[in-house]
N, CA, C and O atoms as CSV, one atom per row, in Angstrom:
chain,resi,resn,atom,element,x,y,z
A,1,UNK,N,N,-41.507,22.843,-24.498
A,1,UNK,CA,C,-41.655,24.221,-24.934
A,1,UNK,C,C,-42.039,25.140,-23.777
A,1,UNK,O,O,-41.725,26.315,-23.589
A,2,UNK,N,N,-42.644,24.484,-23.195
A,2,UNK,CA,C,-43.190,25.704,-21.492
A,2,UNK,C,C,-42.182,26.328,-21.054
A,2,UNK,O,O,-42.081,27.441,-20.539
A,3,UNK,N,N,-40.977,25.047,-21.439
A,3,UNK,CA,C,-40.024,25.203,-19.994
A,3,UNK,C,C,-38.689,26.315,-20.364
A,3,UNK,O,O,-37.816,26.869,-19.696
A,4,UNK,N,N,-39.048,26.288,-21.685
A,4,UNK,CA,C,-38.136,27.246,-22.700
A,4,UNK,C,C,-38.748,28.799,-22.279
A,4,UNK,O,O,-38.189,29.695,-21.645
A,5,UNK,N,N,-40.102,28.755,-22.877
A,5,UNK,CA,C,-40.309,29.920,-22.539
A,5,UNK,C,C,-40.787,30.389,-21.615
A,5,UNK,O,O,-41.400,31.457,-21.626
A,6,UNK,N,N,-40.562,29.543,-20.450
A,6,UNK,CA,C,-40.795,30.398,-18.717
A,6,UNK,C,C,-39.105,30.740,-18.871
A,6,UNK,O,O,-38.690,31.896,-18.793
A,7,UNK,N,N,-38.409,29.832,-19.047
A,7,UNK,CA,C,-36.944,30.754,-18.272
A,7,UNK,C,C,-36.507,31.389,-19.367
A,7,UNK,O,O,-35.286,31.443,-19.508
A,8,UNK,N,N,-37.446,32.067,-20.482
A,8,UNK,CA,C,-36.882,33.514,-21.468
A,8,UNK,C,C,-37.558,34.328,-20.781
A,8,UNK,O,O,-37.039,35.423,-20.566
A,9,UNK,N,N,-39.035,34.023,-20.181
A,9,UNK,CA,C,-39.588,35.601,-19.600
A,9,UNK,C,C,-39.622,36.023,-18.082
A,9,UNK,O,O,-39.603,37.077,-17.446
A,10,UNK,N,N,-39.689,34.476,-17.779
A,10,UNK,CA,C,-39.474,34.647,-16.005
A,10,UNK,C,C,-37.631,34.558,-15.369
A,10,UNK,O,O,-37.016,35.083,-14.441
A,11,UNK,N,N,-37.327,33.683,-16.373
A,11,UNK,CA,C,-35.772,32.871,-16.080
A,11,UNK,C,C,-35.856,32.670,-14.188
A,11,UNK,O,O,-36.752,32.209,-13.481
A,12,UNK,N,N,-34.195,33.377,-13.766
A,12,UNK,CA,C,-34.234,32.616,-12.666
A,12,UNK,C,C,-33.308,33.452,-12.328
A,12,UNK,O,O,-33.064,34.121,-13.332
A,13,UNK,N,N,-32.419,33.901,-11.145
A,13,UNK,CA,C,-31.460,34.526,-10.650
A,13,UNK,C,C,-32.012,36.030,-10.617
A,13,UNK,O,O,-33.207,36.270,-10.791
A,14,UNK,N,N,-30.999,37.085,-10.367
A,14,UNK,CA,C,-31.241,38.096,-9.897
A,14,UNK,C,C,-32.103,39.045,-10.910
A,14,UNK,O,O,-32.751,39.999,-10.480
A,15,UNK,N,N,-32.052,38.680,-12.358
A,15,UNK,CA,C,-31.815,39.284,-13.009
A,15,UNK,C,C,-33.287,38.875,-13.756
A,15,UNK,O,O,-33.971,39.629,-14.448
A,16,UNK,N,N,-33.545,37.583,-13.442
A,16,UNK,CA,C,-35.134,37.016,-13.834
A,16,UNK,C,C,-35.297,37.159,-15.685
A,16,UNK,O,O,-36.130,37.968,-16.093
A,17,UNK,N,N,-34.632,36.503,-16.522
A,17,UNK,CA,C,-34.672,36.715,-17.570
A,17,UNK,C,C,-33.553,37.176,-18.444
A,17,UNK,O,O,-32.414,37.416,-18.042
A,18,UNK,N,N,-34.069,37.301,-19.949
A,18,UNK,CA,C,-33.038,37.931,-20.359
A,18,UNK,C,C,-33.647,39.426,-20.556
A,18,UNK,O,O,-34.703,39.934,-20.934
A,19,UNK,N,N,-32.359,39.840,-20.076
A,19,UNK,CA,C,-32.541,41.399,-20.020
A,19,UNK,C,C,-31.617,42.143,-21.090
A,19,UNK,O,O,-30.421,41.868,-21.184
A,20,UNK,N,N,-32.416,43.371,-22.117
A,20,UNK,CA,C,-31.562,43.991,-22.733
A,20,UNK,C,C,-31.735,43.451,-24.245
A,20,UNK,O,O,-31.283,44.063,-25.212
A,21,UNK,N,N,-32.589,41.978,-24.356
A,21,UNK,CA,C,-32.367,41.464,-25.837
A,21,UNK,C,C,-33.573,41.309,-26.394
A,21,UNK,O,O,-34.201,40.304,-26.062
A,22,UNK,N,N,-33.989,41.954,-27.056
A,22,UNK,CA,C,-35.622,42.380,-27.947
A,22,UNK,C,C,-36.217,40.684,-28.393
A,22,UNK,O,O,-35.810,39.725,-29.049
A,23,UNK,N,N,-37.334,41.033,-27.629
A,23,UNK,CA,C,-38.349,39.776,-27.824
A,23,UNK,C,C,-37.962,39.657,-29.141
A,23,UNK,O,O,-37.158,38.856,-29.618
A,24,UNK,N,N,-38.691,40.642,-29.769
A,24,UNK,CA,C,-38.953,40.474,-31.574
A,24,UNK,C,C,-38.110,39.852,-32.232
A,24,UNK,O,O,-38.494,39.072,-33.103
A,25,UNK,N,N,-36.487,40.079,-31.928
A,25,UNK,CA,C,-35.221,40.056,-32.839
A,25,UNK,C,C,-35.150,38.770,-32.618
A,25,UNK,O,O,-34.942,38.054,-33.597
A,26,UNK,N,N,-35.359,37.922,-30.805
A,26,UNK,CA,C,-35.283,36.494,-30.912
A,26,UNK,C,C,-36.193,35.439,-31.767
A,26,UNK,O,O,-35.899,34.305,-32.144
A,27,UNK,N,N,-37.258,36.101,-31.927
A,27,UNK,CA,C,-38.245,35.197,-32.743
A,27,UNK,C,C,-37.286,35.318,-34.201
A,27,UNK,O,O,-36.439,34.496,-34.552
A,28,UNK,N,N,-37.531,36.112,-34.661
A,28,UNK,CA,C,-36.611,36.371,-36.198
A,28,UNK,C,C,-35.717,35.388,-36.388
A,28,UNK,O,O,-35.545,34.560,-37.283
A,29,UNK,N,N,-35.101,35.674,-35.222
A,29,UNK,CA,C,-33.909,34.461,-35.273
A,29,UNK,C,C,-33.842,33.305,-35.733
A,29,UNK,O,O,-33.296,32.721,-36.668
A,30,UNK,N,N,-35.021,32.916,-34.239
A,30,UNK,CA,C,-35.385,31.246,-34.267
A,30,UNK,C,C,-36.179,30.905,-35.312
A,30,UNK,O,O,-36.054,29.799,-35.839
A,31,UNK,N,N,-36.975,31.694,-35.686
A,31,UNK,CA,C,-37.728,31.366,-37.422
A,31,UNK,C,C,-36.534,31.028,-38.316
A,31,UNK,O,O,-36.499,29.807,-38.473
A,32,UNK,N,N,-35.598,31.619,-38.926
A,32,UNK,CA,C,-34.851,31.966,-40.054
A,32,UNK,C,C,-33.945,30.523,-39.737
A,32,UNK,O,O,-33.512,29.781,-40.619
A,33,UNK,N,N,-33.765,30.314,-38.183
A,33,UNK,CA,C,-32.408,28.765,-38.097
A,33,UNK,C,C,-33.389,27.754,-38.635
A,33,UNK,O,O,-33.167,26.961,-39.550
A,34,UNK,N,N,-34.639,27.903,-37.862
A,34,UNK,CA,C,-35.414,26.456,-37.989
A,34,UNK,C,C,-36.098,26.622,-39.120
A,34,UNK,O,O,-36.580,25.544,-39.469
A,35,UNK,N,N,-36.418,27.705,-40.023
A,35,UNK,CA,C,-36.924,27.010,-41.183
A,35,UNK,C,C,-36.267,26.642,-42.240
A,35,UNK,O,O,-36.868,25.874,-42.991
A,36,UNK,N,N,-34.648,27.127,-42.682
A,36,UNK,CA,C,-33.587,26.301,-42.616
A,36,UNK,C,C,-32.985,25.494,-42.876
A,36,UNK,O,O,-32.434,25.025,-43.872
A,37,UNK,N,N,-33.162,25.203,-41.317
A,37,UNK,CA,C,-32.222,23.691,-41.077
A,37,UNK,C,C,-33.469,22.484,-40.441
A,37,UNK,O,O,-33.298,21.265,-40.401
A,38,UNK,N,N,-34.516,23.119,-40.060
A,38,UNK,CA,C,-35.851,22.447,-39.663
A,38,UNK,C,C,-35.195,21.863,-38.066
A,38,UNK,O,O,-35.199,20.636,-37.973
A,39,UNK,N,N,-34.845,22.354,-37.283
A,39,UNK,CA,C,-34.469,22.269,-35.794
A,39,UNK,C,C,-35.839,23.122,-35.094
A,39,UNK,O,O,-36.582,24.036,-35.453
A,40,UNK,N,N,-35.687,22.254,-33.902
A,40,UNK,CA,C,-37.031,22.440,-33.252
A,40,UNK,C,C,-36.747,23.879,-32.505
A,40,UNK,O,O,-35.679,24.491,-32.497
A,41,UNK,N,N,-38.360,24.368,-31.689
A,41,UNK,CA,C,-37.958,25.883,-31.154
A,41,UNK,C,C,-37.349,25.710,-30.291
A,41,UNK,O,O,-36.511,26.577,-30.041
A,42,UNK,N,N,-37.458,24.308,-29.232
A,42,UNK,CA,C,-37.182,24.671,-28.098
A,42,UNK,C,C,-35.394,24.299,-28.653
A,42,UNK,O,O,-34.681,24.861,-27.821
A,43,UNK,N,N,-34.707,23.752,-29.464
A,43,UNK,CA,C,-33.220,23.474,-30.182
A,43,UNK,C,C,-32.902,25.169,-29.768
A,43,UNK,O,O,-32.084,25.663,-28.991
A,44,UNK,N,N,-33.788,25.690,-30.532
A,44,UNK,CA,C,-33.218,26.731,-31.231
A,44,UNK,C,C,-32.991,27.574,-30.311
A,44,UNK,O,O,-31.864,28.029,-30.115
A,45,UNK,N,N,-34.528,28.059,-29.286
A,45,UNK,CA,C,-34.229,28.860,-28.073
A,45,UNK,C,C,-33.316,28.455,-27.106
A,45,UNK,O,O,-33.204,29.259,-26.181
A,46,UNK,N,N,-32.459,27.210,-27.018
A,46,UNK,CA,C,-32.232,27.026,-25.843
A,46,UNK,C,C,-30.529,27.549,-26.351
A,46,UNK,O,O,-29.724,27.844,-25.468
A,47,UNK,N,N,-30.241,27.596,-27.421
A,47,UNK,CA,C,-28.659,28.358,-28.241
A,47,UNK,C,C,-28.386,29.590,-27.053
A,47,UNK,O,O,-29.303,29.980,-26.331
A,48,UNK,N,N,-27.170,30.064,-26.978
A,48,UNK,CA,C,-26.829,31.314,-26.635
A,48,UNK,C,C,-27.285,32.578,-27.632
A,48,UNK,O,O,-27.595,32.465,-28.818
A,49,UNK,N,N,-27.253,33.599,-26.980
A,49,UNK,CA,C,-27.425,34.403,-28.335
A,49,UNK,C,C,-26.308,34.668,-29.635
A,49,UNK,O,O,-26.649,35.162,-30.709
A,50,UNK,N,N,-24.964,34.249,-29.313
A,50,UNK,CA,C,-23.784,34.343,-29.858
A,50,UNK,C,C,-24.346,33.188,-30.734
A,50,UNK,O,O,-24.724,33.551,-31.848
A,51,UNK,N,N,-24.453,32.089,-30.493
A,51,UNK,CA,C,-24.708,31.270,-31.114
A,51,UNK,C,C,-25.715,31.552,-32.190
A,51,UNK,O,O,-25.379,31.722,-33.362
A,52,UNK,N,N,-27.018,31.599,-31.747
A,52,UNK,CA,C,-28.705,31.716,-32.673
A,52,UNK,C,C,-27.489,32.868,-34.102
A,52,UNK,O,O,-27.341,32.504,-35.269
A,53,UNK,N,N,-26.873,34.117,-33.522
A,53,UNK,CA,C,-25.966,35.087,-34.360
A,53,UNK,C,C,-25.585,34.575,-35.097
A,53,UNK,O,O,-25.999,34.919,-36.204
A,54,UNK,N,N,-24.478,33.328,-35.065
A,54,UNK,CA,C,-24.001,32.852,-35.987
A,54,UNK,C,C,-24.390,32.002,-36.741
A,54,UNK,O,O,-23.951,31.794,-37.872
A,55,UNK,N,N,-25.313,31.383,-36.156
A,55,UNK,CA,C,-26.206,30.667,-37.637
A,55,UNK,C,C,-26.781,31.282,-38.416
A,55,UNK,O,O,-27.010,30.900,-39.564
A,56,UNK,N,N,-27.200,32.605,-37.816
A,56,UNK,CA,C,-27.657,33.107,-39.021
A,56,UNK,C,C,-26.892,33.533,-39.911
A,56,UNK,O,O,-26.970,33.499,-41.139
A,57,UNK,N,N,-26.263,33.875,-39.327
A,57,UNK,CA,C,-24.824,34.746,-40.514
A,57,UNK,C,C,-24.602,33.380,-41.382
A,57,UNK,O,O,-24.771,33.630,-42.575
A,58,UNK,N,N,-24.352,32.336,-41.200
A,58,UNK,CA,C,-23.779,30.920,-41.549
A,58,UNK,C,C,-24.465,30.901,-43.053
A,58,UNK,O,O,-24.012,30.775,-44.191
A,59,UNK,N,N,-26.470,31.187,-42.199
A,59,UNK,CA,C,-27.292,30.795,-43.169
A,59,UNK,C,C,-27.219,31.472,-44.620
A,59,UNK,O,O,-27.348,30.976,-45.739
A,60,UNK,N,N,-26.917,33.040,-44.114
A,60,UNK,CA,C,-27.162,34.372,-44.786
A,60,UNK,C,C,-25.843,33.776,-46.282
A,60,UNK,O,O,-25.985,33.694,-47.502
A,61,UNK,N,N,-24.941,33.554,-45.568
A,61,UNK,CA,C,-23.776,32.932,-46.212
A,61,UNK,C,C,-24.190,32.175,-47.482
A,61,UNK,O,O,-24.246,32.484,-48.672
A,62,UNK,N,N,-24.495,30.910,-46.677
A,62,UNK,CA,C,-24.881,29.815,-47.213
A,62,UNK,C,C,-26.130,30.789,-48.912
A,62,UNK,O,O,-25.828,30.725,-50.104
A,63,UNK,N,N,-27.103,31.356,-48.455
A,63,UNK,CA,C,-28.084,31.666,-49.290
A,63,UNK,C,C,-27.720,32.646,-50.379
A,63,UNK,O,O,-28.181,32.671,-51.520
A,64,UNK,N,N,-26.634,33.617,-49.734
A,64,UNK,CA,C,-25.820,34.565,-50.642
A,64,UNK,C,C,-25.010,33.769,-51.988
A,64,UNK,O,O,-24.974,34.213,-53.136
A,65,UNK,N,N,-24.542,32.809,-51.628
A,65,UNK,CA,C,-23.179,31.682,-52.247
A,65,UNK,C,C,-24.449,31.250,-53.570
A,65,UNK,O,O,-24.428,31.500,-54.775
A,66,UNK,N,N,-25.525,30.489,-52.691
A,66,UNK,CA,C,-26.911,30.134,-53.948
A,66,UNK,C,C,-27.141,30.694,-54.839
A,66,UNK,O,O,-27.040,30.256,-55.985
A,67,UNK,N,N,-27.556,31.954,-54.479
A,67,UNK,CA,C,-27.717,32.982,-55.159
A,67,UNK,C,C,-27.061,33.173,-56.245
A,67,UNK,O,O,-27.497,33.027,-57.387
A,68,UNK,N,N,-25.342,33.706,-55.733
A,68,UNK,CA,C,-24.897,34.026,-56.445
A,68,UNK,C,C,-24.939,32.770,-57.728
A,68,UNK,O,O,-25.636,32.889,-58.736
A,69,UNK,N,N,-24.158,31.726,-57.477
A,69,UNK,CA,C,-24.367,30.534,-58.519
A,69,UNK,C,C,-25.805,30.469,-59.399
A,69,UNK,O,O,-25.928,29.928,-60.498
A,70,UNK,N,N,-26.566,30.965,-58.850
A,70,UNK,CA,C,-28.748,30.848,-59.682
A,70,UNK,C,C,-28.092,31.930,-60.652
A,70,UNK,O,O,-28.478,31.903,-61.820
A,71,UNK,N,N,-27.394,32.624,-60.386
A,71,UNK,CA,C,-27.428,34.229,-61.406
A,71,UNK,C,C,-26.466,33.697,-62.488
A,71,UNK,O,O,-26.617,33.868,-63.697
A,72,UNK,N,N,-25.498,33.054,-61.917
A,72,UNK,CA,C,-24.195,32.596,-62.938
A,72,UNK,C,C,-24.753,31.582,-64.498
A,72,UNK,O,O,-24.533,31.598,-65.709
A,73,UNK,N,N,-25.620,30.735,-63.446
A,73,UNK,CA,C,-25.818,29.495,-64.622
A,73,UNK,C,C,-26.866,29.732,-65.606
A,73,UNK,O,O,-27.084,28.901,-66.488
């Protein structure tokens, strides 16, 4: 877990991090995959952001589809 979150706030190259992508929105993220699918943080942080995106959408999916079926039966 250290090693995850030194290269989100320090990273490495010119650019030292990720730049441009809201602390806050990544936590959200990694909460909503891993509680879930129960994948660990450092699983989760180490995704692209395209990626962490589409699981959630996957999930959002997945919980919408539930839903709808809880209302039907």
């Amino acid at each position: 877990m250290p090693k995850v979150r030194k290269h989100l706030r320090g990273g490495s190259g010119p650019f030292r991090g990720i730049v441009g992508y809201p602390l806050e929105q990544l936590y959200e993220e990694a909460a909503f995959i891993a509680s879930h699918f129960h994948w660990s943080e450092v699983e989760v942080l180490s995704m692209e952001h395209w990626e962490r995106r589409r699981w959630c959408e996957e999930i959002s999916r997945m919980n919408r589809t539930l839903n709808d079926t809880m209302r039907r039966a």
